[in-house]
C-alpha positions as CSV (number, residue, x, y, z in Angstrom):
1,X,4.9,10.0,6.6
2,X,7.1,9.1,4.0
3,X,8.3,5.6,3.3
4,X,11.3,3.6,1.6
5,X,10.6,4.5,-1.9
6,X,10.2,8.5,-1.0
7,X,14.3,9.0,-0.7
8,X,14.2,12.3,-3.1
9,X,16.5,14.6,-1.1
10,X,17.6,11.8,1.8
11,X,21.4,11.9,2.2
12,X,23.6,8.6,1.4
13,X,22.1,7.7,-1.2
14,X,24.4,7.3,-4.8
15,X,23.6,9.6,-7.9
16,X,21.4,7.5,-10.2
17,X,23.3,5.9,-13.3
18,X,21.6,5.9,-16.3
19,X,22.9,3.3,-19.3
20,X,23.3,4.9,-22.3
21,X,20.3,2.8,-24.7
22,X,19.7,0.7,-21.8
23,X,17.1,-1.9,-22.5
24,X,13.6,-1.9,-21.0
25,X,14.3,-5.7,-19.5
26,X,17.4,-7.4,-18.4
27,X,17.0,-10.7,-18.0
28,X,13.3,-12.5,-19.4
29,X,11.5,-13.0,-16.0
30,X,11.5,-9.0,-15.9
31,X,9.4,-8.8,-18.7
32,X,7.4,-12.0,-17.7
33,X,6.6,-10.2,-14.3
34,X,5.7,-7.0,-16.2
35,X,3.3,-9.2,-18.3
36,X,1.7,-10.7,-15.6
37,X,1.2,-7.4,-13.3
38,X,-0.6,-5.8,-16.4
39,X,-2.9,-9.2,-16.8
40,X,-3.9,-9.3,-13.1
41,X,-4.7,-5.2,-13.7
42,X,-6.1,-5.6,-16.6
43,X,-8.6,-8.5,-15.0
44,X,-9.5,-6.5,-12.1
45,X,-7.5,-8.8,-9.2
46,X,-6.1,-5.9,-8.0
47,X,-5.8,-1.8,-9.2
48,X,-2.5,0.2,-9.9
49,X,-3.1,1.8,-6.6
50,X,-3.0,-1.1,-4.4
51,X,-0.2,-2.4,-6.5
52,X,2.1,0.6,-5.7
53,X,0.7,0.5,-2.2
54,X,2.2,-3.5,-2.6
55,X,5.5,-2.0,-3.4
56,X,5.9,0.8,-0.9
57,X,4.7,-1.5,1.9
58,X,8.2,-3.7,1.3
59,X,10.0,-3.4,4.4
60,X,12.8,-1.3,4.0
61,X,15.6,-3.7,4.1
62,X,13.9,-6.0,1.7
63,X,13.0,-2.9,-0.3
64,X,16.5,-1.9,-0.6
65,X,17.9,-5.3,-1.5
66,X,15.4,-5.9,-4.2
67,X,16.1,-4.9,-8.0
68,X,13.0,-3.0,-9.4
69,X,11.5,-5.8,-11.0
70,X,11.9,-7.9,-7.5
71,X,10.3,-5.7,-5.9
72,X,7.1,-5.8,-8.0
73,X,7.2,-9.7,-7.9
74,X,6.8,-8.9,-4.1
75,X,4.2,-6.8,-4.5
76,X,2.8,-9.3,-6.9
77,X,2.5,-12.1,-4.2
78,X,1.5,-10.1,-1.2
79,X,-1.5,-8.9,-3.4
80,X,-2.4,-12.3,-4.8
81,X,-2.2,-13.7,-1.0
82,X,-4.0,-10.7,0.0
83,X,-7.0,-11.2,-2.6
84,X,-7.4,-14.6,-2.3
85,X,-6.3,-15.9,-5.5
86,X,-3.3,-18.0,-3.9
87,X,-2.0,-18.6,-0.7
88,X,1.9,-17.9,0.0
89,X,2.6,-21.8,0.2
90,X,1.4,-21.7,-3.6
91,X,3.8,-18.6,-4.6
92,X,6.6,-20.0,-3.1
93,X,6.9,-23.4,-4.3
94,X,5.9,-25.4,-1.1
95,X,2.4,-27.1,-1.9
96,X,2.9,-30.3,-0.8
97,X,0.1,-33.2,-2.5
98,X,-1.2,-35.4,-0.3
């Protein structure tokens, strides 16, 4: 079964563009979220397996509306919520003190 990610050979989908000496980061936060992905590897939270798993488990729609770097803050959450280490009020902003 092949999901969102696996389009190699699906019609309707554009030829991709390639910039000529195109930067590994485009805005900061990429970076930052590459940073932390590698930390929370690198410290055993999760492996690169589940984290790819994160990513192809996007639904498609939100797959297909996400940059690439999006898609691995995504991932990023789910997995954090999924291991314990925060809960998706935490990610999102909405902890409330009281």
């Amino acid at each position: 079964m092949s999901r969102i990610n696996d389009v190699g050979g699906m019609e309707g989908f554009p030829p991709i563009f390639v910039e000529p000496d195109e930067p590994p980061f485009h805005s900061d936060w990429e970076a930052h979220v590459f940073a932390l992905n590698s930390a929370l590897i690198r410290q055993g939270i999760y492996n690169l397996d589940e984290f790819r798993d994160a990513v192809e488990s996007i639904p498609p729609g939100e797959f297909l509306a996400a940059s690439y770097y999006e898609r691995w803050f995504m991932a990023i959450s789910a997995l954090l919520v999924r291991k314990g280490v925060a809960t998706a009020e935490e990610i999102s902003g909405e902890v409330h003190e009281g």
